[in-house]
N, C-alpha and C positions, 0 to 999 in steps of 0.2 A: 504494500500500500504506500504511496506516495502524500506524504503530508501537502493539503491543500493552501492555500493561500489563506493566511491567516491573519489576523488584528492582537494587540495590544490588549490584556483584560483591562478592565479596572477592578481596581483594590476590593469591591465587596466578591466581585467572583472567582478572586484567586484568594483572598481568605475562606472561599467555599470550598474550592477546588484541594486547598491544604492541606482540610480540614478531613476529605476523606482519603488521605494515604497517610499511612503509617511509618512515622519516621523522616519525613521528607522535612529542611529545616528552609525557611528563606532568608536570604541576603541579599539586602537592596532588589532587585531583579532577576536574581537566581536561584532557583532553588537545588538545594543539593540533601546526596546522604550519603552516609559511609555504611558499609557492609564488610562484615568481619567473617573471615575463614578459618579453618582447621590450619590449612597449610598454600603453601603455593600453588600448586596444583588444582585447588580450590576454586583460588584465587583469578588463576589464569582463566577454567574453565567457563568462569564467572563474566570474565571481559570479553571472551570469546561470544559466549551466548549474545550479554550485552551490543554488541558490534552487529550479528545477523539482526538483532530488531532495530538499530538505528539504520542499519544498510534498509530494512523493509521499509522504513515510517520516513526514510530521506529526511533525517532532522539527529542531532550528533549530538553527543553529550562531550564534556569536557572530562577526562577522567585523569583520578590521582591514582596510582597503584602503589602497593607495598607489598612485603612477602606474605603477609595474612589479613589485608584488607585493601579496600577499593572506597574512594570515593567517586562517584557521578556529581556532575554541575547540569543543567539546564537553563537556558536561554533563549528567546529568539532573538539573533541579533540585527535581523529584517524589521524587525519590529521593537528595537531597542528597548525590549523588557521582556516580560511573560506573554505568551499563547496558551492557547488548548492544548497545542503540539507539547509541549513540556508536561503536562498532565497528564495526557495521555500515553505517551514513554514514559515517565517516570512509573504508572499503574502496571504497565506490561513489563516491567524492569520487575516488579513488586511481585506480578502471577510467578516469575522464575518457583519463586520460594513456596507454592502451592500446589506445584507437583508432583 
């Protein structure tokens, strides 16, 4: 699925939006989370996944690795803040862990 052409939220719908994922934190215009591993292997397998859904949703996260965790960033920066698009990866980021 290719993310479609998107707008800017404003403030009451991305404090809605926030409000249902778990662990998601914001800063200024991004929202981010960190996800902790066993081991690296984990860890890899984790950014690997992550990578096929930003390849599918054509929208990328900013990532920090380490040997037993990950942080994700989102952004649109076509839209010099938050979208849908960030909500919506970041929820299909979240199903990994419900498998």
């Amino acid at each position: 699925m290719i993310a479609p052409a998107t707008t800017r939220l404003d403030e009451a719908t991305i404090a809605g939006e926030l409000a249902r994922l778990d662990g998601w934190l914001r800063t200024a215009d991004t929202i981010h989370k960190t996800y902790h591993f066993a081991n690296y292997y984990e860890t890899m397998a984790f950014v690997n996944a992550t990578a096929w859904i930003s390849h599918r949703e054509d929208h990328h996260p900013d990532i920090t690795l380490g040997y037993r965790q990950c942080t994700l960033s989102y952004s649109t920066h076509s839209v010099s803040g938050l979208s849908i698009n960030d909500f919506v990866c970041a929820a299909k980021i979240d199903a990994l862990f419900v498998l």
